[in-house]
VOBA-1610 file (N, C-alpha, C; in pm, whole numbers, padded with zeros to 5 digits, always signed):
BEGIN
Unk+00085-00119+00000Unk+00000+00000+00000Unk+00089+00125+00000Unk+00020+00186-00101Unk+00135+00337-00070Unk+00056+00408+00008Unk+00204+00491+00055Unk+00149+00621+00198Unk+00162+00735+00130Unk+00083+00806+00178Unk+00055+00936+00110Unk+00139+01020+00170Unk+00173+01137+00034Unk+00291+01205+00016Unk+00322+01298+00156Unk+00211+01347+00281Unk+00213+01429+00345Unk+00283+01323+00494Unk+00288+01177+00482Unk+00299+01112+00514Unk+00466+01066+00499Unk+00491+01080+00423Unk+00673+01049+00320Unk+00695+01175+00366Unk+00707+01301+00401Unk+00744+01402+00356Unk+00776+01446+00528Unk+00911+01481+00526Unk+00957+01586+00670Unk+00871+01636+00699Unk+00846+01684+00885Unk+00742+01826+00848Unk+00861+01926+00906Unk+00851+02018+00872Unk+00919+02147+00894Unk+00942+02157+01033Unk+00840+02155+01111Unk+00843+02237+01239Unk+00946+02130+01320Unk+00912+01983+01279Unk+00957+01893+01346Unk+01096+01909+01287Unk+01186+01907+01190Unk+01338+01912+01133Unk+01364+02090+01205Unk+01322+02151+01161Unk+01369+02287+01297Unk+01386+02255+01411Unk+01316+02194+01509Unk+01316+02180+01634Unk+01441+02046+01664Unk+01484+01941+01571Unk+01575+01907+01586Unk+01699+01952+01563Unk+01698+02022+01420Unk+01838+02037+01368Unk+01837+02225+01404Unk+01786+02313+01441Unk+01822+02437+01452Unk+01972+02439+01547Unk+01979+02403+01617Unk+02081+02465+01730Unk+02204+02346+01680Unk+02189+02233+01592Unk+02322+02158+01521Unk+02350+02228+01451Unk+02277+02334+01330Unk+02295+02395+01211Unk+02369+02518+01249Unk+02306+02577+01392Unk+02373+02697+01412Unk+02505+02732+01512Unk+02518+02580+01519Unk+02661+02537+01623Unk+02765+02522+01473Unk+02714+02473+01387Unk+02775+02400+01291Unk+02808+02565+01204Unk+02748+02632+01179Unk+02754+02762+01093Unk+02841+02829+01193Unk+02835+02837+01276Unk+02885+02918+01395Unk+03082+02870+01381Unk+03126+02790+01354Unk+03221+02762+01306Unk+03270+02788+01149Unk+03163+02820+01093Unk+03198+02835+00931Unk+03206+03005+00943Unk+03121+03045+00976Unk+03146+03206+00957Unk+03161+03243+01062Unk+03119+03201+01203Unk+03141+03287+01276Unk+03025+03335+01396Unk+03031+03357+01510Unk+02919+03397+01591Unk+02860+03493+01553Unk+02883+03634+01486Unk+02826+03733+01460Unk+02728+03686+01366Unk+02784+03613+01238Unk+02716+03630+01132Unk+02598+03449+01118Unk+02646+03430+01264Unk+02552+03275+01231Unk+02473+03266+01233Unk+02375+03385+01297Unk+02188+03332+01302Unk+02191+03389+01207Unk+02200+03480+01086Unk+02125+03497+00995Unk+02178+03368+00893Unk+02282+03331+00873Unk+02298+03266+00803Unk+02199+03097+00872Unk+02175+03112+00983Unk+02108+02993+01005Unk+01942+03023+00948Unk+01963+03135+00987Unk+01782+03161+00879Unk+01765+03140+00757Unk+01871+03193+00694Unk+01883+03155+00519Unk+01823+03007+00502Unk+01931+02932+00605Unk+01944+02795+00590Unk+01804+02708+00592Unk+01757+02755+00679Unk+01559+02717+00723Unk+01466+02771+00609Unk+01500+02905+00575Unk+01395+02936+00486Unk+01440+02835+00384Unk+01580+02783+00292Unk+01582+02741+00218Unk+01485+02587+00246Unk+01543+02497+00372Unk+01485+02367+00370Unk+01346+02437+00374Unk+01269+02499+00420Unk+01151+02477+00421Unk+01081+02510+00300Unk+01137+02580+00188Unk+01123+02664+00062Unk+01095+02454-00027Unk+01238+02386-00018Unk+01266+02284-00045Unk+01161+02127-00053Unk+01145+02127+00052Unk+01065+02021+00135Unk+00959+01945+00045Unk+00888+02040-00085Unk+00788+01969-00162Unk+00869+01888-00226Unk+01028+01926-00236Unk+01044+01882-00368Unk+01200+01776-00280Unk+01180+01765-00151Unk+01250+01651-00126Unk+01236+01515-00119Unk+01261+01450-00225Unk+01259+01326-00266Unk+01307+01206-00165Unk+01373+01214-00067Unk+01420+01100+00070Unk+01546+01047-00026Unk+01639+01118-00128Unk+01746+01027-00210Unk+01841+01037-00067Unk+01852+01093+00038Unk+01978+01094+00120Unk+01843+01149+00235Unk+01942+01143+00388Unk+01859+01161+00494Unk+01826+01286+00532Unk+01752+01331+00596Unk+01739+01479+00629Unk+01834+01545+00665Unk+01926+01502+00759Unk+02020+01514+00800Unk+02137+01568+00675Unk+02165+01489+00634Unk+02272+01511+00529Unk+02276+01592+00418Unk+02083+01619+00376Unk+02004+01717+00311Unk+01985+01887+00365Unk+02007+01835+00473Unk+02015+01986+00559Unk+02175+02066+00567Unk+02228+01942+00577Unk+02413+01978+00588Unk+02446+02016+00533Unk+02417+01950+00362Unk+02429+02065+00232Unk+02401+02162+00223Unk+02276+02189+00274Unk+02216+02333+00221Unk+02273+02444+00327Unk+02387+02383+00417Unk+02395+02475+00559Unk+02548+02502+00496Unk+02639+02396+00434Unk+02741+02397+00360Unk+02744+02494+00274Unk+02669+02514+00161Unk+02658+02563+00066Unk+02605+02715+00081Unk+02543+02704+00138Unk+02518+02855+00229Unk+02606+02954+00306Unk+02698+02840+00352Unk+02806+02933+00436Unk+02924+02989+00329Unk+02961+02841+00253Unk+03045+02920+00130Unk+02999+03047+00052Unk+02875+03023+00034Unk+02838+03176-00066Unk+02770+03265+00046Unk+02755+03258+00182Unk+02792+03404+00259Unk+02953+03439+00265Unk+03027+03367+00262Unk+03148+03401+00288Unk+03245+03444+00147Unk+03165+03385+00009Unk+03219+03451-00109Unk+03193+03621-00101Unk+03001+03579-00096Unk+02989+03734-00070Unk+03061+03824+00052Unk+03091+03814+00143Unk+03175+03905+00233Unk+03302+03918+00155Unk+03382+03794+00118Unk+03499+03866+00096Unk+03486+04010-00020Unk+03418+03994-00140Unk+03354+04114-00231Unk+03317+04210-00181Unk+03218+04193-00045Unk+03168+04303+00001Unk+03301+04383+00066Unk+03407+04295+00109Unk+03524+04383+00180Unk+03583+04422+00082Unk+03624+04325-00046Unk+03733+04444-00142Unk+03619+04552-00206Unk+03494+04544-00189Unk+03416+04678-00239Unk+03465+04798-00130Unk+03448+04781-00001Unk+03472+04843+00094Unk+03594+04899+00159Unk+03690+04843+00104Unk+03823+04790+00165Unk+03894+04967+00248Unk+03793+05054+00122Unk+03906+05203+00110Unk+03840+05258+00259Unk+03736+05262+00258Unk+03680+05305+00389Unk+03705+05230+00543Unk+03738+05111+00533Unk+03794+05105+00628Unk+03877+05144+00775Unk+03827+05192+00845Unk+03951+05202+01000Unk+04047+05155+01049Unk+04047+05234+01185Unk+04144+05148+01250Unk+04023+05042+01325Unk+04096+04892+01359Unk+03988+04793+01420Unk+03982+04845+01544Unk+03900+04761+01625Unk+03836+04818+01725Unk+03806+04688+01807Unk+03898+04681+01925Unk+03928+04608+02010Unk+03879+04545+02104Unk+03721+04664+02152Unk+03733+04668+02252Unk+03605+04556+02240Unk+03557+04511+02182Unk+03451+04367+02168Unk+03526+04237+02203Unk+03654+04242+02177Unk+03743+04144+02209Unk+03748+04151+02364Unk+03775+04264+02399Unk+03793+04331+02576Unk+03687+04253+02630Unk+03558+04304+02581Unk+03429+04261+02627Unk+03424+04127+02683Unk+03450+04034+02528Unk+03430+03887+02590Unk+03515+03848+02668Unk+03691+03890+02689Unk+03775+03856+02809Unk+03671+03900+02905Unk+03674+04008+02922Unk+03574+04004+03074Unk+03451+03973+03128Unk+03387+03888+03023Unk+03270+03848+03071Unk+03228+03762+03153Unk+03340+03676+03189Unk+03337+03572+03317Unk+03426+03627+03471Unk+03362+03691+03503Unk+03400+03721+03644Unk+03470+03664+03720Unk+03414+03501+03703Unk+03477+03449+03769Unk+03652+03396+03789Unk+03662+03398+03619Unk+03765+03352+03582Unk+03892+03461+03658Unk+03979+03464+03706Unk+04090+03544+03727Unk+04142+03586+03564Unk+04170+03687+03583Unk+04230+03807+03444Unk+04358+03668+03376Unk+04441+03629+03433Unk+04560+03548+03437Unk+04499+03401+03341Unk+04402+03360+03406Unk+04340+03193+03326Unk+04262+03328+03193Unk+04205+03365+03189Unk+04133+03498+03154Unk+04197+03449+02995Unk+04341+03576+03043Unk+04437+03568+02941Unk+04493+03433+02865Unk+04545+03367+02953Unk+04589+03228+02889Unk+04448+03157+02762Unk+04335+03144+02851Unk+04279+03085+02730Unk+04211+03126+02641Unk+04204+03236+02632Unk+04181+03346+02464Unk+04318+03304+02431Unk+04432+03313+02497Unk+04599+03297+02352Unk+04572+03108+02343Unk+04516+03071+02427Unk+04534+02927+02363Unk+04347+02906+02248Unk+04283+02982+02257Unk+04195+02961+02181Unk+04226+03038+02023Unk+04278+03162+02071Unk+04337+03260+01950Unk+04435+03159+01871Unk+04546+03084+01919Unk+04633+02965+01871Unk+04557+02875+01744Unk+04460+02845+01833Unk+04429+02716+01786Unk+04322+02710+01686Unk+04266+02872+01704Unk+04153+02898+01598Unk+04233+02927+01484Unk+04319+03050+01490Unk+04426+03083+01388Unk+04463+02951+01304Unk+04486+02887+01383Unk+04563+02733+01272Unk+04463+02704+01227Unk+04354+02637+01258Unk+04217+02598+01200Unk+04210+02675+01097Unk+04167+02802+01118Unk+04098+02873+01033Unk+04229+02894+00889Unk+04325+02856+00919Unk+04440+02890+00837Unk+04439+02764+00743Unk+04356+02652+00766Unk+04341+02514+00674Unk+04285+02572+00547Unk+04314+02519+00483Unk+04187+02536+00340Unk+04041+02524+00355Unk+03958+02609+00258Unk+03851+02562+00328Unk+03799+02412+00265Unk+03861+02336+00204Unk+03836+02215+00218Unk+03850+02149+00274Unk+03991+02162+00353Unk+04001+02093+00500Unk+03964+02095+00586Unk+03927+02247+00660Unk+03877+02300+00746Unk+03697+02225+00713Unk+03658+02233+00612Unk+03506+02182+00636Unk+03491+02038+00717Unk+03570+01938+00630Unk+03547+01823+00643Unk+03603+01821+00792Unk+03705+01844+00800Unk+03730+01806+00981Unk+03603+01874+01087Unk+03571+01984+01012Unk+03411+01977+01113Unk+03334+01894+01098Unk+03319+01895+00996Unk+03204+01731+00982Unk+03225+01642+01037Unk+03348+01613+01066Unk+03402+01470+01079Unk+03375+01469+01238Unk+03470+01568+01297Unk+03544+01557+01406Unk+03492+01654+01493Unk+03347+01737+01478Unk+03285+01793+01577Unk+03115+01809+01553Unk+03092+01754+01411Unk+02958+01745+01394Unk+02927+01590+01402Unk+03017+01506+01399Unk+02988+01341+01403Unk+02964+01271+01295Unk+02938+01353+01181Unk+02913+01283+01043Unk+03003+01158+01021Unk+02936+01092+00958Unk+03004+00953+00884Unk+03091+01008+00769Unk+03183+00940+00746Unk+03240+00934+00627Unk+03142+00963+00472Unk+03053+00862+00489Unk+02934+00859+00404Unk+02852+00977+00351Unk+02803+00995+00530Unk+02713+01153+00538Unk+02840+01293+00487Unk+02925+01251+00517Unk+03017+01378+00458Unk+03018+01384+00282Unk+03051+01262+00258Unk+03024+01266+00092Unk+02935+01276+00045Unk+02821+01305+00060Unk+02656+01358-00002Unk+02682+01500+00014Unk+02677+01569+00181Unk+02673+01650+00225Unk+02766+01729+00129Unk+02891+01711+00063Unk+03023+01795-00032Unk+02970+01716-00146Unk+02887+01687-00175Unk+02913+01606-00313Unk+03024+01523-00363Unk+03102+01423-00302Unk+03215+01404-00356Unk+03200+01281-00301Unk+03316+01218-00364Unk+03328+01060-00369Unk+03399+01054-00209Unk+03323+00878-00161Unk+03405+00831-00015Unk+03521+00831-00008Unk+03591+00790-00156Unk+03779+00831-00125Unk+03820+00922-00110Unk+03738+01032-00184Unk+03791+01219-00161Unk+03797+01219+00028Unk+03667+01202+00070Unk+03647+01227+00168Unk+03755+01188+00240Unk+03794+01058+00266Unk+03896+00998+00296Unk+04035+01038+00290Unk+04053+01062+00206Unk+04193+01139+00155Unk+04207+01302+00202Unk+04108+01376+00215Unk+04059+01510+00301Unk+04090+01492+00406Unk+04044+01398+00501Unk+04042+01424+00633Unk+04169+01351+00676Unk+04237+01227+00604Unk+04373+01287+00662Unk+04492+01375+00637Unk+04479+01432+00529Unk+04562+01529+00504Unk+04533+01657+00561Unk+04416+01688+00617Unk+04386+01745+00692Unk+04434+01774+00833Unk+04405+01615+00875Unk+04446+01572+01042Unk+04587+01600+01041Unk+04658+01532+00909Unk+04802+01566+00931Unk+04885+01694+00914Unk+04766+01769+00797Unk+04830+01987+00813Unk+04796+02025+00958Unk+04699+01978+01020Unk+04648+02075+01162Unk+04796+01980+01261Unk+04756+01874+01265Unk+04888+01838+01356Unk+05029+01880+01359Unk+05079+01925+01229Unk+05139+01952+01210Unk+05174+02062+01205Unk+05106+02159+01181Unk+05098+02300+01226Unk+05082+02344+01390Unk+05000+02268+01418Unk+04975+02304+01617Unk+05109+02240+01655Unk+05220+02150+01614Unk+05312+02096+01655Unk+05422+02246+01643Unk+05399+02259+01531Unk+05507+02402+01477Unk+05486+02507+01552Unk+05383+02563+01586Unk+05310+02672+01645Unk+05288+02677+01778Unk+05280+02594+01846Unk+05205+02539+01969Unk+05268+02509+02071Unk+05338+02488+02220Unk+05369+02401+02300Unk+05245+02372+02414Unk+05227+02242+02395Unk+05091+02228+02480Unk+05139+02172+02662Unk+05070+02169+02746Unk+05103+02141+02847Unk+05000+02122+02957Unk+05029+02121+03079Unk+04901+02053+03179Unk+04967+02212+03268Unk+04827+02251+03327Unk+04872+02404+03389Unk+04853+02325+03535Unk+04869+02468+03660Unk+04863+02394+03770Unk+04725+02355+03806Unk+04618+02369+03734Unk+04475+02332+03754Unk+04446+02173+03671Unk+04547+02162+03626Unk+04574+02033+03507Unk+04504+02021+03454Unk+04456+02160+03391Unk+04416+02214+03285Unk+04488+02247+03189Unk+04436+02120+02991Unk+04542+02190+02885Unk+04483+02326+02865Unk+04655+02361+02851Unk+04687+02524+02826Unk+04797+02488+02682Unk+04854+02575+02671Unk+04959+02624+02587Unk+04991+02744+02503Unk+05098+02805+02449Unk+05173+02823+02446Unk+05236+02874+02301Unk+05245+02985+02257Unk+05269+02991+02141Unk+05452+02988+02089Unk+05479+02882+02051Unk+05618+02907+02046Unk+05672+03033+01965Unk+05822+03077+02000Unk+05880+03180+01963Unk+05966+03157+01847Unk+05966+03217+01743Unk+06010+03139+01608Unk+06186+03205+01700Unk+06312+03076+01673Unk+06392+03082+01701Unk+06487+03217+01631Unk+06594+03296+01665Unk+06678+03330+01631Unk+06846+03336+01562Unk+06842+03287+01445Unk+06998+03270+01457Unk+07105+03403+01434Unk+07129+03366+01498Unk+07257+03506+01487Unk+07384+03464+01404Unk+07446+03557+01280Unk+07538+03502+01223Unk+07651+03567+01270Unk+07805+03470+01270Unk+07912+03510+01320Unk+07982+03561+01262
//
């Protein structure tokens, strides 16, 4: 017996209420906290724009990932344009939002304060310094939980790409936080670290 189409078919309210706060954890790494709820709205109006015409060829899940993927790349094409449109007007930056979030935990002493903005500043810098082909897939992989599988629908690309991505990936970030980085256990034996100092040679 066939089931009728309203029956086969996601409902909206129900895929929002699961996937909103994955999509906007997940965007929130692609562009950024400022710019993630709108780009998580884009992302909803599109699935829900979508939905007549989703066929079940891949899971909701992996159908949503795309469209959250593909969304973040072309907000982030458009910004970079919008900055070389803008570039001449530009200032001096303005710091003090950075200030802000150091001090927003009271609790923290100024000292742990400091340390883990330079070990988050570290470690984002390298990240964000991957390609963005690398940089995607190791989110997928390695903080959104995706399968191997679900990653290759989600990029369009074959299970060996995928494969071949994420360790050349694993091995630029390791390898870079190795170059960049000294990691260590603080006296709270809490990891901290450490930005190494590019050495000096002096000639004789």
């Amino acid at each position: 017996m066939t089931r009728r189409a309203s029956e086969t078919k996601p409902d909206f309210q129900n895929i929002y209420t699961a996937y909103n706060e994955k999509i906007r954890r997940y965007l929130t790494r692609l562009v950024g906290e400022a710019d993630s709820d709108d780009v998580t709205q884009e992302v909803f109006l599109k699935v829900n724009a979508g939905l007549s015409d989703f066929r079940g060829d891949s899971s909701p899940s992996t159908w949503i990932y795309r469209i959250a993927t593909n969304a973040a790349l072309d907000y982030k094409r458009k910004s970079v344009k919008g900055l070389e449109d803008r570039i001449e007007d530009v200032g001096l930056t303005d710091d003090s939002a950075c200030e802000e979030d150091m001090a927003a935990d009271l609790s923290i002493s100024p000292e742990r304060q400091l340390i883990r903005k330079e070990m988050n500043d570290c470690i984002k810098g390298i990240v964000d310094g991957l390609s963005e082909n690398y940089r995607t897939v190791l989110i997928l992989s390695d903080l959104e939980e995706l399968t191997n599988s679900e990653i290759a629908e989600v990029l369009d690309i074959s299970l060996e790409t995928v494969k071949i991505r994420l360790h050349r990936a694993r091995a630029r970030l390791k390898k870079e936080l190795e170059h960049h980085c000294s990691f260590y256990k603080d006296d709270r034996n809490e990891l901290a670290c450490d930005r190494k100092v590019p050495s000096i040679k002096f000639l004789k």
